[in-house]
LOLUMTOR-767855 format. One line per 4 residues: number of its first residue (from 1); their letters; for each residue x, y, z of C-alpha. Coordinates in Angstrom, 1 decimal, decimal comma, always signed. Example, Ala and Ser with C-alpha at 12.3 -4.5 7.8 and 13.67 -1.06 7.14 Angstrom:
! LOLUMTOR-767855
1> AS> +12,3 -4,5 +7,8; +13,7 -1,1 +7,1
//
This chain:
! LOLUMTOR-767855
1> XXXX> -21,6 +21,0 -16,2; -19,5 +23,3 -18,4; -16,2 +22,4 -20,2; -13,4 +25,1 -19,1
5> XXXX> -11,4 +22,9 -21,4; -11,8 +20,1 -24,1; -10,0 +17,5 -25,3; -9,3 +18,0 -29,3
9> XXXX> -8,5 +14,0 -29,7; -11,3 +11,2 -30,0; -10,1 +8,5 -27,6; -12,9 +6,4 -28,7
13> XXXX> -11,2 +6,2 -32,2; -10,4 +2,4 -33,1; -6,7 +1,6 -34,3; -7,9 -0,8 -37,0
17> XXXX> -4,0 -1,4 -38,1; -2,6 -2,4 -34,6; -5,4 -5,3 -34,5; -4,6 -6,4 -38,0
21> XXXX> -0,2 -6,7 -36,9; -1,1 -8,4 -33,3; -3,8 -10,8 -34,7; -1,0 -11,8 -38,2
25> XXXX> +1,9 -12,4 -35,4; +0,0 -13,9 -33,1; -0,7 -16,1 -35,1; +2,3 -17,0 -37,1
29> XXXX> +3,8 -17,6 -33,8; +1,5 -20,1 -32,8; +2,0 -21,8 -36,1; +6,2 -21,5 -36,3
33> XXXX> +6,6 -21,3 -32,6; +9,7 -20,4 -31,3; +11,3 -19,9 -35,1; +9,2 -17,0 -35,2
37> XXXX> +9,9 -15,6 -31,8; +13,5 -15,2 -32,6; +12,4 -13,7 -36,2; +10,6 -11,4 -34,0
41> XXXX> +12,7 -10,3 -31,8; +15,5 -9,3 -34,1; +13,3 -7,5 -36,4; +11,9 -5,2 -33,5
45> XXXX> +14,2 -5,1 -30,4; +17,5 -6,0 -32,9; +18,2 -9,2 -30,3; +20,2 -11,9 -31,5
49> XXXX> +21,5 -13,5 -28,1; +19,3 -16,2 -25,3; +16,1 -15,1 -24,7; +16,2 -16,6 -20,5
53> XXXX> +17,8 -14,8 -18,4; +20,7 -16,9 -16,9; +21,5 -16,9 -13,2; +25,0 -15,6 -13,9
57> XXXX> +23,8 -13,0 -16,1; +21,3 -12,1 -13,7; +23,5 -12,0 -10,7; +25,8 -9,9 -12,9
61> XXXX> +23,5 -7,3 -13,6; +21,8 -7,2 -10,0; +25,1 -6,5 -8,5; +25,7 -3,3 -10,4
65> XXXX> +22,5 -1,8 -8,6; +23,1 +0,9 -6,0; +22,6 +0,1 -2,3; +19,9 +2,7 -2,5
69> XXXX> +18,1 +1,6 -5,8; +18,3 -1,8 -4,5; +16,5 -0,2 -0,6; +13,8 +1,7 -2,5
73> XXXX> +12,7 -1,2 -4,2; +12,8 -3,3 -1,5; +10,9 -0,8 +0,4; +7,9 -0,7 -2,4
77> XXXX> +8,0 -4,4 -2,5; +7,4 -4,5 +1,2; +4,0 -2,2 +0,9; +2,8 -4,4 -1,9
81> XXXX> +3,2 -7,7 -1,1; +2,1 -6,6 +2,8; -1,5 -5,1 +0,8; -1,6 -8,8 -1,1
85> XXXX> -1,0 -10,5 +1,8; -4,3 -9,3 +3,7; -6,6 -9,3 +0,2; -5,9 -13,0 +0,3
89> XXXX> -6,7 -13,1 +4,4; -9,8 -11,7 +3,1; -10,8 -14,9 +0,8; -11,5 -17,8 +2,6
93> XXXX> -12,5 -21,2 +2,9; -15,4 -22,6 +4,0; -18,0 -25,6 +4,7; -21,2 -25,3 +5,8
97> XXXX> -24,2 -27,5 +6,2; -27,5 -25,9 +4,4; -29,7 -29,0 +5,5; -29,2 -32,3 +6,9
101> XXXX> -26,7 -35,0 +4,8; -25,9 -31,2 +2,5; -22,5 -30,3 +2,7; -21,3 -27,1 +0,6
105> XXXX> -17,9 -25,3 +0,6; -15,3 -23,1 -1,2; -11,7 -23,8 -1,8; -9,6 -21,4 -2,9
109> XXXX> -6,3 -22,6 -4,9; -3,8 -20,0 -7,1; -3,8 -20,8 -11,1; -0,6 -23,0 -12,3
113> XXXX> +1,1 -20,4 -14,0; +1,1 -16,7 -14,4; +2,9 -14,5 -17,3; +4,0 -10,6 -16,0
117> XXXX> +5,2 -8,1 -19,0; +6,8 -4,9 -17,7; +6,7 -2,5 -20,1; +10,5 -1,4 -20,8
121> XXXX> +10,0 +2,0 -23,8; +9,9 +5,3 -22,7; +10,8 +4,5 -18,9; +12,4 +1,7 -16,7
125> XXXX> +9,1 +0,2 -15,0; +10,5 -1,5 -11,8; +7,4 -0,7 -9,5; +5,4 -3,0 -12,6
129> XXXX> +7,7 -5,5 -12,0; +6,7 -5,6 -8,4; +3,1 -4,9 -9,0; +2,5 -8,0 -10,7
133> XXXX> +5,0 -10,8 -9,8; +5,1 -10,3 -6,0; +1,2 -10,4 -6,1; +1,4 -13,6 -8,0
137> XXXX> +3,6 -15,0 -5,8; +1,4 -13,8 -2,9; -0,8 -15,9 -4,1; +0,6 -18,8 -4,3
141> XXXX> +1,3 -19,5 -8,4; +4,2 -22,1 -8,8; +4,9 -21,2 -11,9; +5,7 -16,8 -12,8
145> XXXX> +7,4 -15,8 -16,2; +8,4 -12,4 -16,1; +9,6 -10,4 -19,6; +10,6 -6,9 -20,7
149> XXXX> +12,4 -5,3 -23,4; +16,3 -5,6 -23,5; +18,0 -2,4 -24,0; +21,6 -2,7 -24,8
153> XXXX> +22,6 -5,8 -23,2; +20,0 -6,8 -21,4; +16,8 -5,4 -19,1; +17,1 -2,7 -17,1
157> XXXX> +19,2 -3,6 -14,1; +16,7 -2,4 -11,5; +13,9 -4,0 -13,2; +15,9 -7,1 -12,9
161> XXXX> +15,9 -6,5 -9,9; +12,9 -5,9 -8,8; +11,7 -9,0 -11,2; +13,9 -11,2 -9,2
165> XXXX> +13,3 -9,9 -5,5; +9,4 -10,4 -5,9; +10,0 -14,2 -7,4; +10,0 -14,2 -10,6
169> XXXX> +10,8 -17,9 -11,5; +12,3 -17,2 -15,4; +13,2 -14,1 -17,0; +12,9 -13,5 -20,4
173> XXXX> +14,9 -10,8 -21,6; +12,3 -9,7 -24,9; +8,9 -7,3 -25,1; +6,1 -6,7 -27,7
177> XXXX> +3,4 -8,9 -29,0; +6,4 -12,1 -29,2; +7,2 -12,1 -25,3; +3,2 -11,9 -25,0
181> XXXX> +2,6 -15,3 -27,2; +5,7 -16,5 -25,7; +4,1 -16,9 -22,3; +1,0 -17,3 -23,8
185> XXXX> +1,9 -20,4 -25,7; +4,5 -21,8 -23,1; +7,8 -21,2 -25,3; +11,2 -20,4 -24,3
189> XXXX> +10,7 -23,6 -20,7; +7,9 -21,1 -20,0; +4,7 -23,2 -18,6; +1,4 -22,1 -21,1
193> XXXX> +0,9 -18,8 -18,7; -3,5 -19,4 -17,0; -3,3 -15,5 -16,9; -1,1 -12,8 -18,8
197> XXXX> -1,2 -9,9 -16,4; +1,3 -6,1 -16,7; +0,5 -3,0 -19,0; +2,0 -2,5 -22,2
201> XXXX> +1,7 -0,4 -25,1; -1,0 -0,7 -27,9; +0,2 -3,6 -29,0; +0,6 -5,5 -26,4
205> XXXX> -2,7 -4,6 -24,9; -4,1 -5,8 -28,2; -1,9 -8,9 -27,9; -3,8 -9,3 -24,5
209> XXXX> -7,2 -9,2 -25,7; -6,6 -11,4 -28,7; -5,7 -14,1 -26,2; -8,5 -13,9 -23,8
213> XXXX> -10,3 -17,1 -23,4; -7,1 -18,7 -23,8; -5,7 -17,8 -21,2; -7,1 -15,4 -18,3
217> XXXX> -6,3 -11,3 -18,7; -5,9 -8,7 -15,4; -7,5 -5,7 -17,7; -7,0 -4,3 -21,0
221> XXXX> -4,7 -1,8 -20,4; -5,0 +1,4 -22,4; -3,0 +4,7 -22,0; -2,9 +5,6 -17,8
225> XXXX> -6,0 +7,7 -17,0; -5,8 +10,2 -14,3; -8,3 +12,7 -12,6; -8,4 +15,3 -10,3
229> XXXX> -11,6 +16,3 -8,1; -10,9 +19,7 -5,7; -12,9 +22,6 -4,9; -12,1 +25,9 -3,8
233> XXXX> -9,5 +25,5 -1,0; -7,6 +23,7 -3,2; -4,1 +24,8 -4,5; -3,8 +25,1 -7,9
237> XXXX> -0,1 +24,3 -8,2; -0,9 +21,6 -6,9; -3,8 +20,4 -9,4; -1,1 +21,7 -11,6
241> XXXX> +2,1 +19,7 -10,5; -0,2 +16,4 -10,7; -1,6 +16,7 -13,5; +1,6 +16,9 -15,0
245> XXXX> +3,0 +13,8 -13,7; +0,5 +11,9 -14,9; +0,4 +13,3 -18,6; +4,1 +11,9 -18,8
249> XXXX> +2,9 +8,5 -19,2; +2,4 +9,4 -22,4; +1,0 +11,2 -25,9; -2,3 +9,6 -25,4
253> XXXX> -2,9 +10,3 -21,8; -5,6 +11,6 -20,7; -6,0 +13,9 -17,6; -9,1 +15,4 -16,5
257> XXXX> -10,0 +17,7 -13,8; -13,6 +18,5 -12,0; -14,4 +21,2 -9,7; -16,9 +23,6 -9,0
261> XXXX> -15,0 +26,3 -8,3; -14,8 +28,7 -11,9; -12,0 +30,7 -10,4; -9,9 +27,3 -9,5
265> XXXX> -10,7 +25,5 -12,9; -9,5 +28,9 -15,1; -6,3 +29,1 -13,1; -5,5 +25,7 -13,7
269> XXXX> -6,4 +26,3 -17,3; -3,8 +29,0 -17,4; -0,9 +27,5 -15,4; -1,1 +23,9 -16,7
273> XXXX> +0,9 +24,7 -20,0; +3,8 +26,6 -18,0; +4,1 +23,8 -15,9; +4,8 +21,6 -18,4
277> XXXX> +7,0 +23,6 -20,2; +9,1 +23,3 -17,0; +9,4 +19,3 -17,5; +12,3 +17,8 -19,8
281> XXXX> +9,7 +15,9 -21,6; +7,7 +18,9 -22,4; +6,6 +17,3 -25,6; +5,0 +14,4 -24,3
285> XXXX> +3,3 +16,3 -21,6; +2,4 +19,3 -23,9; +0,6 +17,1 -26,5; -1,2 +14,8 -24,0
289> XXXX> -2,9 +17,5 -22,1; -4,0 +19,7 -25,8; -4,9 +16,3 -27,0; -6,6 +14,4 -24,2
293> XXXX> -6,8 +17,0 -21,1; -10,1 +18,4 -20,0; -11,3 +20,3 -17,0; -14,7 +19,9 -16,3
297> XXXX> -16,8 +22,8 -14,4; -19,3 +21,0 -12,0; -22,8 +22,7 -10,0; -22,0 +20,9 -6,8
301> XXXX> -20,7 +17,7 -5,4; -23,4 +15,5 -6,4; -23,0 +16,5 -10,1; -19,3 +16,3 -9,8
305> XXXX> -19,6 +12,5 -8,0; -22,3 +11,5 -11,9; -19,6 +13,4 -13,8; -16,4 +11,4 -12,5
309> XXXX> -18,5 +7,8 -12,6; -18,8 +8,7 -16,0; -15,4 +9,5 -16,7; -14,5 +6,0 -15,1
313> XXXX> -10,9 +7,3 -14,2; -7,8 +4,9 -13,4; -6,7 +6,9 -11,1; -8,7 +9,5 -9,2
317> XXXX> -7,6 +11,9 -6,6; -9,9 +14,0 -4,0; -8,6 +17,4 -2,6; -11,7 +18,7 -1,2
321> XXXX> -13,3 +18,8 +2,2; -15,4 +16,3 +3,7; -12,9 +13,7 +2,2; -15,3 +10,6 +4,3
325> XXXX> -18,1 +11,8 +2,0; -16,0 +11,2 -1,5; -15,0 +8,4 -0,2; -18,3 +7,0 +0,8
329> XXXX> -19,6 +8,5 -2,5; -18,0 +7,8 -5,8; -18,4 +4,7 -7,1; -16,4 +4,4 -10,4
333> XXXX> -12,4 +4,8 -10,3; -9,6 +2,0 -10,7; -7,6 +3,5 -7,5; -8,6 +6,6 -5,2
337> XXXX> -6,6 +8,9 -3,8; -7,9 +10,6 -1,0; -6,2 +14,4 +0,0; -3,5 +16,5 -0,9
341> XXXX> -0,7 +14,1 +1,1; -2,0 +11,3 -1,7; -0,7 +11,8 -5,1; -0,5 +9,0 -7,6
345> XXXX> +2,9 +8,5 -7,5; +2,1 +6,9 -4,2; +0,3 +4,0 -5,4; +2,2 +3,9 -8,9
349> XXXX> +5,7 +3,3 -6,8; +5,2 +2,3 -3,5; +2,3 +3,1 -1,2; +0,9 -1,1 -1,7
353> XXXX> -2,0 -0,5 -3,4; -1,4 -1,9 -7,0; -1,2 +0,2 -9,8; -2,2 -2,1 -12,6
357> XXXX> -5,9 -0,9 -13,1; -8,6 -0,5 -15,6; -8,8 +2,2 -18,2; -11,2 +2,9 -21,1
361> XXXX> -14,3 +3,2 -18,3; -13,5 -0,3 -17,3; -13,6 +0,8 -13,5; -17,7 +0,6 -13,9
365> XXXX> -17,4 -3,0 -14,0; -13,8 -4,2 -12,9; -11,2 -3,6 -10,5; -8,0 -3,3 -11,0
369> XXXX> -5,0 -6,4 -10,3; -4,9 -7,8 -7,1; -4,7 -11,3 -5,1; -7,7 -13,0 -6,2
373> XXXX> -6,9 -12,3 -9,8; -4,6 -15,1 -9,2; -6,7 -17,3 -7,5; -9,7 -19,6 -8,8
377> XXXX> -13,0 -19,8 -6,0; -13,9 -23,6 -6,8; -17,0 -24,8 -4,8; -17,6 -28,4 -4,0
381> XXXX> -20,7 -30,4 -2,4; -21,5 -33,4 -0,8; -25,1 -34,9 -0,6; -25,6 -38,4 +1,2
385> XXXX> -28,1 -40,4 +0,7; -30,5 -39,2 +2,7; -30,5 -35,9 +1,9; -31,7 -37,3 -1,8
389> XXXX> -34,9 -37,8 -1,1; -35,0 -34,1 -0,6; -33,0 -32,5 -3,2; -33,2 -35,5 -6,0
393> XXXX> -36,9 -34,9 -6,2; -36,9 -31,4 -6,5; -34,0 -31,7 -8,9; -36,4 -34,2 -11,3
397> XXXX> -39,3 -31,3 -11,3; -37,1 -28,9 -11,9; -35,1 -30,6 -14,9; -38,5 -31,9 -16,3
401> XXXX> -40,0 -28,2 -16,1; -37,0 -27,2 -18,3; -37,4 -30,2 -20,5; -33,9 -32,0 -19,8
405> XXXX> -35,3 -35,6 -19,4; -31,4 -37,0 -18,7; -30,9 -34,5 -15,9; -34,1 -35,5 -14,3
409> XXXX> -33,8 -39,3 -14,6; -29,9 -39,3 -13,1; -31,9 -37,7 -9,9; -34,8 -40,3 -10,4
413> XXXX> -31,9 -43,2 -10,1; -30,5 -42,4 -7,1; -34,1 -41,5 -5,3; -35,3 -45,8 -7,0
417> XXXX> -31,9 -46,6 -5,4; -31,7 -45,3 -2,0; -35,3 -45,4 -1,6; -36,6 -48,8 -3,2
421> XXXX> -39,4 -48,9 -0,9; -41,2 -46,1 -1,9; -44,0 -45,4 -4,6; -42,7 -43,5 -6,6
425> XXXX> -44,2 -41,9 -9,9; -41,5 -43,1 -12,5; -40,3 -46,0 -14,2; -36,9 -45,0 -15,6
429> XXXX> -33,7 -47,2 -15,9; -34,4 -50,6 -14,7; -30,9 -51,9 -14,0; -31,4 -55,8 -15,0
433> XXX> -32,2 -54,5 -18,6; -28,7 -53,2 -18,8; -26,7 -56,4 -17,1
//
């Protein structure tokens, strides 16, 4: 591999001072509670007014959404809850009989409560709001607490939207580390949130990780990630024109692309700066692709497959022949997109697929939100008493060859019990020394 281009920042650096102001409000929220919420909220988003969105209010906003805003969304929220709907068809119950008198099975129940933050800064993230509340409501949660940052007067009105079309159960109009907590810690009529799912910025990514184990998280989301794979008969305006619209996400996003064409990676090279130029956040896309961009100059398709695993990507697209072989292939990526007729802004807006995935190389072990994060897998079992003789005696030996001597005798009761008759090897728990 060869680097056509490099990136000049270190992502790996640690931001030692966004950790130190997540973990101090987090935790003078949990000890003043809503007191500090409000504190909160007026320092940073200068909001004085109710933090829950009333139904008047709401119905208010909603109805100053074009027809059209209001078909688009409608039309995204159809793909996405449509692609929930069958990864929870794909989780089912079962019971099954192993051996005779065994009985083992799987239930599958949502969690009690789920918490959704849609970010609210630079843009007005109504696909987000779909993304994760009308996959938690696919689910089955009861309970879904939805927040973003007011602007003005309130949310964005087609976030609203969107919040309350996928079933958003409250609203609260607020953002940063304090609407985090705030579902977190059940504030605000919010039930404690099970799992606190959305992207955010560093903070509230931070936020999120500070109160795993507490509560469940989807991923820790860091700045969108997107790559490119293409070789030769690929168009470089393309490559270009994606790249791009990924790289608006942010300062710190990273775009990389692979190939093994030289001539296509140098072109790309060379256009990539005019093309942003073009955009009218030229800044944003400018620095993110000196700061974080690379293109990557691969020997053949094998290399380029260990290359991209490596990278990890949150979003990966494929123009290349042989697309069934990528496919079949690459192993590490939060969402692939297969062919030029796939860009991201498919699956970031409306294609189903969700677009809240893993970044930081989290893809190697983790996928990105879907159905199931929802959802708890509890199993269950039921032995009678004859199976006992079976499975309580091997559970003794086993408990003894580990040295747990109160495992082993709970299975040496019940096999005294159902099987008084027998000779067996223990004397353990005679039950008239206990009456």
């Amino acid at each position: 591999m060869e680097y056509i281009k490099k990136a000049e920042a270190n992502p790996e650096e640690e931001d030692r001072r966004v950790q130190a102001a997540v973990a101090e409000i987090l935790a003078d929220i949990e000890a003043r509670g809503e007191a500090a919420v409000r504190d909160y909220a007026r320092k940073f988003d200068g909001w004085e007014a109710d933090f829950v969105l009333s139904e008047e209010k709401k119905r208010g906003i909603i109805a100053g959404v074009s027809d059209q805003v209001k078909a688009d969304i409608a039309f995204a929220h159809k793909q996405v809850r449509g692609f929930a709907e069958a990864q929870k068809a794909s989780l089912l119950e079962f019971c099954l009989e192993t051996a005779p008198g065994v009985r083992l099975g799987q239930k599958v129940l949502p969690m009690d409560a789920a918490g959704c933050y849609v970010p609210g800064g630079r843009y007005a993230h109504a696909a987000s709001a779909i993304m994760s509340v009308s996959t938690a409501k696919v689910a089955g949660v009861p309970q879904i607490a939805a927040c973003s940052p007011p602007r003005g007067e309130s949310i964005n009105p087609a976030v609203i939207y969107a919040m309350d079309l996928a079933g958003a159960d409250i609203i609260l109009e607020m953002g940063g580390v304090h609407a985090v907590a705030t579902m977190a810690y059940g504030l605000f009529g919010c039930e404690p949130a099970d799992i606190l799912v959305g992207p955010g910025n560093a903070y509230v990514a931070e936020a999120k990780r500070l109160l795993f184990g507490r509560c469940g998280i989807d991923v820790i989301a860091g700045p969108t990630e997107s790559a490119i794979i293409a070789d030769e008969s690929a168009d470089p305006m393309t490559i270009a024109v994606d790249l791009v619209s990924q790289a608006e996400h942010g300062l710190t996003s990273p775009v990389w692309f692979m190939t093994t064409s030289r001539e296509l990676a140098e072109t790309v090279n060379r256009i990539m700066p005019r093309v942003g130029e073009d955009m009218p956040n030229a800044e944003v896309v400018l620095t993110a692709w000196r700061d974080h961009g690379e293109i990557v100059l691969c020997e053949d398709r094998a290399e380029t497959c260990r290359i991209s695993d490596r990278y990890a990507p949150e979003h990966l697209q494929v123009i290349a022949a042989d697309l069934p072989w990528w496919r079949d292939n690459l192993r590490n990526y939060g969402s692939l997109f297969l062919g030029e007729g796939a860009t991201v802004t498919h699956g970031d807006k409306c294609s189903g697929t969700n677009h809240i995935l893993p970044t930081g190389r989290a893809a190697r072990y983790s996928g990105g939100l879907n159905v199931q994060k929802f959802l708890k897998v509890l199993t269950y079992q039921e032995i009678d008493e004859q199976a006992n003789k079976v499975f309580s005696a091997a559970g003794s030996r086993i408990s003894r060859t580990e040295g747990m001597e109160g495992h082993a005798r709970a299975c040496d009761w019940r096999l005294r019990k159902y099987f008084p008759g027998e000779n067996w090897s223990f004397e353990v728990y005679d039950q008239q020394r206990y009456d």
